[in-house]
N, C-alpha and C positions, 0 to 999 in steps of 0.2 A: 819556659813554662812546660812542665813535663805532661801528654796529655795521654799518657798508657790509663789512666783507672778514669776515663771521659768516657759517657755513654748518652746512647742517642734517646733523647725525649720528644715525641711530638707535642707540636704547638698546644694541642686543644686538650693535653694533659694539664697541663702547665694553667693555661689560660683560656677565658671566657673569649672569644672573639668576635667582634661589632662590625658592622659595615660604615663608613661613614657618610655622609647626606650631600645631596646635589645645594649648591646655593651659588647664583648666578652671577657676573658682576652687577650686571645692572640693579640688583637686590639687594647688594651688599650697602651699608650705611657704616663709616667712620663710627669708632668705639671702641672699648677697652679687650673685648673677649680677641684671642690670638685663633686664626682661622689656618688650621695647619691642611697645606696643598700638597703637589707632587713633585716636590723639589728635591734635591740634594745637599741644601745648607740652609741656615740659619732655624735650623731645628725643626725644620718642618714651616716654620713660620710665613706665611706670605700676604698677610694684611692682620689688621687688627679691627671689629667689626662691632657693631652698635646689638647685632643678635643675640640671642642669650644662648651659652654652652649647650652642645648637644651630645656633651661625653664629659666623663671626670676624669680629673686628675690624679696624679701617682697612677701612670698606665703608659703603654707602650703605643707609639701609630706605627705602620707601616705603611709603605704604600707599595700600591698593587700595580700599578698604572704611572706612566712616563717616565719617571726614577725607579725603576724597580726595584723594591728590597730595601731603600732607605727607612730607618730605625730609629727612631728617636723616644729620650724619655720625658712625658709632658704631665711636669710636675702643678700644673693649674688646672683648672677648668678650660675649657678649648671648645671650638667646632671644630670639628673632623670633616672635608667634603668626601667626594662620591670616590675618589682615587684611592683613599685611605682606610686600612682597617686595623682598629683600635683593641688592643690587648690588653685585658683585663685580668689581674694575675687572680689564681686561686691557692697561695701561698702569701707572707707578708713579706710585699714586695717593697725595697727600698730604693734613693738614687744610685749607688754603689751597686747592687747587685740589676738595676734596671740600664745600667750603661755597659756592662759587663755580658746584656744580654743581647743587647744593641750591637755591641761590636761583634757577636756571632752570627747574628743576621744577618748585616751585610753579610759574611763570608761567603752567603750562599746567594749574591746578589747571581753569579755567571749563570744559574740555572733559570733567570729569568730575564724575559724581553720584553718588549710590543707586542711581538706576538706570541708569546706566553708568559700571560697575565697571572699574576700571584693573587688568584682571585681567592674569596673566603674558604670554599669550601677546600682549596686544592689546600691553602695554607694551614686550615684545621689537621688536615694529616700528615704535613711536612713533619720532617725531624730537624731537630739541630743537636749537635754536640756540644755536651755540658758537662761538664767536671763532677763526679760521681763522689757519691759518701760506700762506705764498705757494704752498707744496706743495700748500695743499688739507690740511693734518692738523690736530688740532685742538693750536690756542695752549695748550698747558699750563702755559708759561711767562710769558705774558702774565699766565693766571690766579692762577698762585701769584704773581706782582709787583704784582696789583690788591687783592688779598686782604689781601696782606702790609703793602700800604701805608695799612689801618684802626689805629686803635690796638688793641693785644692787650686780651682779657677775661681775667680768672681766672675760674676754672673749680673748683667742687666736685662731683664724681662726672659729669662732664660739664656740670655746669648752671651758668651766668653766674653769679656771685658779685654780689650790689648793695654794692659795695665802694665806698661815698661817701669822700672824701678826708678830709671832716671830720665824727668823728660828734656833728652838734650839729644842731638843728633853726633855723632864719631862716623868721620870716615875713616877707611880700612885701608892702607899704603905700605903695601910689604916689601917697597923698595927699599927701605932702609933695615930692612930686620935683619939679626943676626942669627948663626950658627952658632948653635950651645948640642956637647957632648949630652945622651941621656944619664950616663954613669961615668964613676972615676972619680978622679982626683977633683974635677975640673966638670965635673956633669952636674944636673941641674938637680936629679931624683936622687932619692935613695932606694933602690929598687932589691923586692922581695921577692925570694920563692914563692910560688905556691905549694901546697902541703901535696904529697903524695898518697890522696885523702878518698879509698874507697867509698862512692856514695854511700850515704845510711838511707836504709829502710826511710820512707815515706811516711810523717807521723801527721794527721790533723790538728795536732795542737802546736805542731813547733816554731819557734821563735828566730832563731839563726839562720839568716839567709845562703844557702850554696852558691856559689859563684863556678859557673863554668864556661865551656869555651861554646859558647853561642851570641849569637848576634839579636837575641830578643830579650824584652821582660829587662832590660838592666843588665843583665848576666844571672840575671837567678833561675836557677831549675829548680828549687824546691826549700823549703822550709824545714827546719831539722831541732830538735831537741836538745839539748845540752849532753842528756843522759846519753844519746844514738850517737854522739858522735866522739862521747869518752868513752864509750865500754864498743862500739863498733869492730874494729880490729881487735884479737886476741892474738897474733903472733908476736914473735920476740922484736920485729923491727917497728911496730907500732905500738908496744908497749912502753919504748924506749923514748917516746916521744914525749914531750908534757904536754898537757892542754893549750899552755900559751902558743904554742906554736900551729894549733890547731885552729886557732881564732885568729882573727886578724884586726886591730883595732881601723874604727872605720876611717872619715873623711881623709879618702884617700882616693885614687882610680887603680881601677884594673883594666889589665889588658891582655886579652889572649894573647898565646904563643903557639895554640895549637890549633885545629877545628878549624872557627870562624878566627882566621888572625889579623888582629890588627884593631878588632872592637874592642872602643876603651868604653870606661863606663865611672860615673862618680859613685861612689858607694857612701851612704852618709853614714849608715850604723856599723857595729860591730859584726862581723860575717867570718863563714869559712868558706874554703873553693879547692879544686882542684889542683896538680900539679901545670895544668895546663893554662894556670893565669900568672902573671908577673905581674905586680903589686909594688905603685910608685906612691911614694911617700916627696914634701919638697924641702932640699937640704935648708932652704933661707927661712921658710915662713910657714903657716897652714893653710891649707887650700881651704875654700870657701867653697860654696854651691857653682860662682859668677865663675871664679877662675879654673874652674875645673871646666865645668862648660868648653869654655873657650879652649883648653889644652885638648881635652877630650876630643874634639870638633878638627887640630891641627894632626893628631896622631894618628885618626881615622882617613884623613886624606891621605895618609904612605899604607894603606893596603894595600897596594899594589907591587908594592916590594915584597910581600912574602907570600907564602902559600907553605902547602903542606907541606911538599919539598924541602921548604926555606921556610924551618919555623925558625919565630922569631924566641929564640929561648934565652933566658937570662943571662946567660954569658957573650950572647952578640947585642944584646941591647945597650949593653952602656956602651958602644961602640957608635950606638949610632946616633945618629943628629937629628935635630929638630930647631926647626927657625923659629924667631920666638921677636916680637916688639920690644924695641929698645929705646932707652931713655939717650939724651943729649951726649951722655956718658957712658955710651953703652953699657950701660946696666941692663939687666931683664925687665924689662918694664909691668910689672904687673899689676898698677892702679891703673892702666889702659886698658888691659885686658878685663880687668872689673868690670869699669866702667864702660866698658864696650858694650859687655854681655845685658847689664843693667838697662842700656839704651833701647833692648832689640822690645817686641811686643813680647805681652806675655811674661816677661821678665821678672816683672811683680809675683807670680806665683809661683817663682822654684823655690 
């Protein structure tokens, strides 16, 4: 995530900010309203209370006090207590762009302790960085496009559902797995260049995901045009090029060779990237979401074999190996590898 045109907004531009109310246990009566405390997981959530809401929903808590700087976005009616304070947009704020804002929040958790409390008034003038429109306003639509392009969770009373795809347990015994070449005759991928692909200009409408050699976001630094990235270059050796080779069709993984080496990443749609990714395709079958997972997950375990020094560039890669689950037959096993990734939580949502 490229974050050059990010610019700092305070809180109380942004948002009306609430304090939230004392309410004791011994007070508290069993009921439906969600009483968000000073925790750091299940969404703020720490009982469910017979009281009637003392704050609305589609709005942000914070809290000020024991967790400090935990974020969350509480899409119902709630109690808020006395640790918490409640963020009230003055823009129309959605889940996408209220999760979006939450994970910046935190970032600023290290500037706050016990003993210095994120109390209202200080947090009315905090700033955070947020992703700028050319106006100077903040990208709201960037962030609902960034957000939106995670896979969705299910959600029970607000909380992640561990919705595995398949409910069966796989143990993992890599004493039998074999060694298979990346490239060749005899290797597993069909493994691509990456284009020698001057970044384009920064467009707010683009569609084409960049792929470059970093280890966040997927591999995407930015979103790019169709137009910015045929008409981009005008000398004689990018001219020479065609568009097909400047796209990459997607369900496939990439994998740095330069930068952060050794991040692989599943890419489902069509994209462009850098010369600094190498781009496997699989000679037998097509990768799915499960089996990519799983490869992706094996390949990122040998970062330690390269660095900058020792990139991994596509003329050593099909040289090298990677172990892989094998069937009775030593085949490559890859209804294991499916069904593995299918088993784990959370699975249901890739």
């Amino acid at each position: 995530m490229n974050t050059a045109n990010w610019k700092y907004f305070t809180l109380n531009r942004l948002f009306d900010l609430k304090k939230g109310k004392r309410l004791t246990k011994a007070d508290m009566t069993a009921g439906n309203t969600p009483f968000i405390g000073a925790i750091d997981s299940n969404n703020g959530y720490t009982e469910f209370i017979s009281q009637d809401p003392n704050h609305k929903g589609n709005t942000i808590t914070v809290t000020y006090n024991g967790s400090v700087a935990e974020a969350f976005y509480q899409p119902a009616d709630f109690w808020a207590s006395d640790d918490v304070n409640v963020l009230y947009p003055k823009f129309n704020l959605n889940r996408n762009i209220a999760l979006f804002i939450c994970a910046v929040i935190k970032k600023e958790k290290y500037r706050f302790n016990y003993g210095r409390k994120w109390h209202l008034i200080r947090m009315r003038e905090s700033e955070i960085l947020l992703p700028a429109t050319k106006a100077g306003e903040p990208d709201f639509n960037f962030m609902d496009k960034f957000i939106s392009s995670f896979p969705e969770l299910k959600y029970d009373n607000n909380v992640a559902v561990s919705n595995p795809k398949e409910k069966r347990i796989l143990s993992l015994d890599t004493s039998k797995w074999k060694t298979f070449k990346y490239g060749g005759k005899e290797g597993v991928f069909i493994i691509k260049n990456g284009y020698y692909n001057k970044k384009p200009d920064v467009t707010e409408t683009g569609e084409i995901p960049f792929i470059g050699a970093t280890e966040n976001n997927n591999g995407v630094t930015g979103y790019y045009s169709l137009f910015d990235i045929e008409t981009n270059h005008k000398d004689e050796r990018s001219a020479a090029h065609d568009l097909d080779k400047k796209i990459f069709k997607g369900n496939c993984i990439t994998v740095s060779n330069n930068g952060s080496v050794g991040c692989a990443f599943y890419q489902r749609n069509d994209f462009t990237c850098s010369h600094d990714i190498n781009i496997l395709y699989l000679k037998e079958r097509e990768w799915n979401e499960y089996l990519a997972m799983f490869v992706c997950t094996l390949i990122q375990l040998e970062k330690y074999r390269w660095a900058y020094g020792r990139k991994w560039r596509p003329v050593r890669m099909p040289i090298s190996e990677i172990k892989l689950p094998v069937t009775k037959q030593g085949k490559i096993d890859w209804e294991f590898m499916e069904s593995f990734v299918k088993s784990l939580p959370y699975s249901g949502s890739l």
